[in-house]
C-alpha positions as CSV (number, residue, x, y, z in Angstrom):
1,X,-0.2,10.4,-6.0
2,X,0.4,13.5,-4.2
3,X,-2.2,15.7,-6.5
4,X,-5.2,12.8,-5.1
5,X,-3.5,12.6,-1.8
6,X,-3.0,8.7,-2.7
7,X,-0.2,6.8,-0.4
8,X,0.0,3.7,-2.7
9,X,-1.3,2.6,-6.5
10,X,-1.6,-0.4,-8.6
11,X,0.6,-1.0,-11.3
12,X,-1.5,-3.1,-13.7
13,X,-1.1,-4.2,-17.5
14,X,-4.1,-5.3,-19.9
15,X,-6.0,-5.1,-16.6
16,X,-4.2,-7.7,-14.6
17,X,-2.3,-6.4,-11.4
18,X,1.6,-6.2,-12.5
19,X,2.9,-4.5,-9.1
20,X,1.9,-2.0,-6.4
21,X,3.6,1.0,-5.6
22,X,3.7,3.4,-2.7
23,X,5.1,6.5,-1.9
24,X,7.9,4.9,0.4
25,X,8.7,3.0,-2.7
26,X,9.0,6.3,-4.1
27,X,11.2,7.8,-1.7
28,X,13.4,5.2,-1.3
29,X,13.7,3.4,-4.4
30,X,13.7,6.6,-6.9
31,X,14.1,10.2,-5.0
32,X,16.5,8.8,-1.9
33,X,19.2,7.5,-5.3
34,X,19.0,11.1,-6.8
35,X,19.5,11.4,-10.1
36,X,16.6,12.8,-13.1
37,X,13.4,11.2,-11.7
38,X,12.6,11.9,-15.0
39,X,14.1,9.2,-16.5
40,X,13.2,6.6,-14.4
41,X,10.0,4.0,-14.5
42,X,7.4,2.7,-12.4
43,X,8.6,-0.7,-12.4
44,X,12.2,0.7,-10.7
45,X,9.6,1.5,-7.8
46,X,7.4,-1.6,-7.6
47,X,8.2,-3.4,-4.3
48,X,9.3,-7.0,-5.1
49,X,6.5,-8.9,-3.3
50,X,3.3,-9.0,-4.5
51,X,0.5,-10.5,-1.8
52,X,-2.8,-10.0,-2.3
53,X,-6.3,-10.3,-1.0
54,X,-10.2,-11.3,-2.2
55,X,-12.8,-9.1,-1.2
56,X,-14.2,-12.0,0.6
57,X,-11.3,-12.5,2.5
58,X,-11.9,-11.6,6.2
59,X,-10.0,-9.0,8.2
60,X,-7.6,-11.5,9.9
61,X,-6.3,-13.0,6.7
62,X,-5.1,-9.2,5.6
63,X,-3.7,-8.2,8.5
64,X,-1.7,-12.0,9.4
65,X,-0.6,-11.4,5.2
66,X,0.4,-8.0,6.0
67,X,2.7,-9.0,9.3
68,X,4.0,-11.5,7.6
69,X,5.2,-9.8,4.3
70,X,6.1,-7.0,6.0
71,X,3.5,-5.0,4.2
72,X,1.6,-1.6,4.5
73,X,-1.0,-2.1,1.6
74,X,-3.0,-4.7,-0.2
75,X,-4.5,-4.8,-3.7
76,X,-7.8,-6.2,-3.7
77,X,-8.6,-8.7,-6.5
78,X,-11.7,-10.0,-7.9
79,X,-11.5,-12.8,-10.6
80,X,-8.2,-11.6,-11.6
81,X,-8.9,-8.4,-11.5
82,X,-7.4,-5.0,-9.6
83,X,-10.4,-3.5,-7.2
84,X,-8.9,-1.6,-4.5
85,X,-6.3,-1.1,-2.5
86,X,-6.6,-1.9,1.5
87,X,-4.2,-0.6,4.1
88,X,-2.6,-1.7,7.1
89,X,-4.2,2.0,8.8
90,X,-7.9,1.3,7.7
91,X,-7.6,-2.7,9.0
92,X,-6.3,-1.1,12.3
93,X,-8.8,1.2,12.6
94,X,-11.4,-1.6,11.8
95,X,-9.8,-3.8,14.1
96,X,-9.1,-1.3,17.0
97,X,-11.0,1.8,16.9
98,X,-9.8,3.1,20.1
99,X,-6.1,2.3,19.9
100,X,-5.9,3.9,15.8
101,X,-7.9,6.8,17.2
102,X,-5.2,7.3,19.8
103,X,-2.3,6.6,17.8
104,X,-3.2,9.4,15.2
105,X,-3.5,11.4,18.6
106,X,-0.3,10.8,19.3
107,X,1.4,11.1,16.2
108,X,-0.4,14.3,16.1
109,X,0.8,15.7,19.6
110,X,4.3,14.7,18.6
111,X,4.6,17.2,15.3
């Protein structure tokens, strides 16, 4: 994830979607406990709810699926199967040019 610069991935099996995770899942679920990282899986980092969107799903379904679950990224799925990943930034930005634009600014200025 961090080679492809990549802040989330699908977890899928026999090409069906089996989890997502993301590199808070990471950090929280496997590097935060210590321990050899080594030994641990994927499905240890897999967040426990699994939501998901069509690509003909609008913006507003995403983002009211995201609030509600609490969630930072989608999987995308086409008739059963894993096609993307969309996240909470990009529907933001698509949403709200201006105010994502400015909130990078500021997130910027604040480093």
């Amino acid at each position: 994830m961090r080679d492809e610069s990549l802040k989330a991935v699908m977890v899928t099996d026999d090409g069906r979607l089996r989890g997502l995770v993301t590199d808070r899942d990471l950090t929280v679920r496997i590097l935060a406990d210590g321990g050899d990282v080594s030994a641990r899986t994927v499905a240890e980092a897999c967040g426990a709810e699994l939501a998901s969107v069509a690509p003909e799903d609008d913006v507003d379904r995403a983002l009211m699926l995201m609030h509600a679950k609490e969630l930072r990224h989608l999987p995308v799925i086409d008739n059963g199967q894993p096609v993307g990943i969309i996240a909470l930034r990009d529907l933001t930005a698509e949403r709200a040019p201006d105010f994502a634009l400015d909130s990078y600014g500021a997130a910027d200025s604040l480093a």
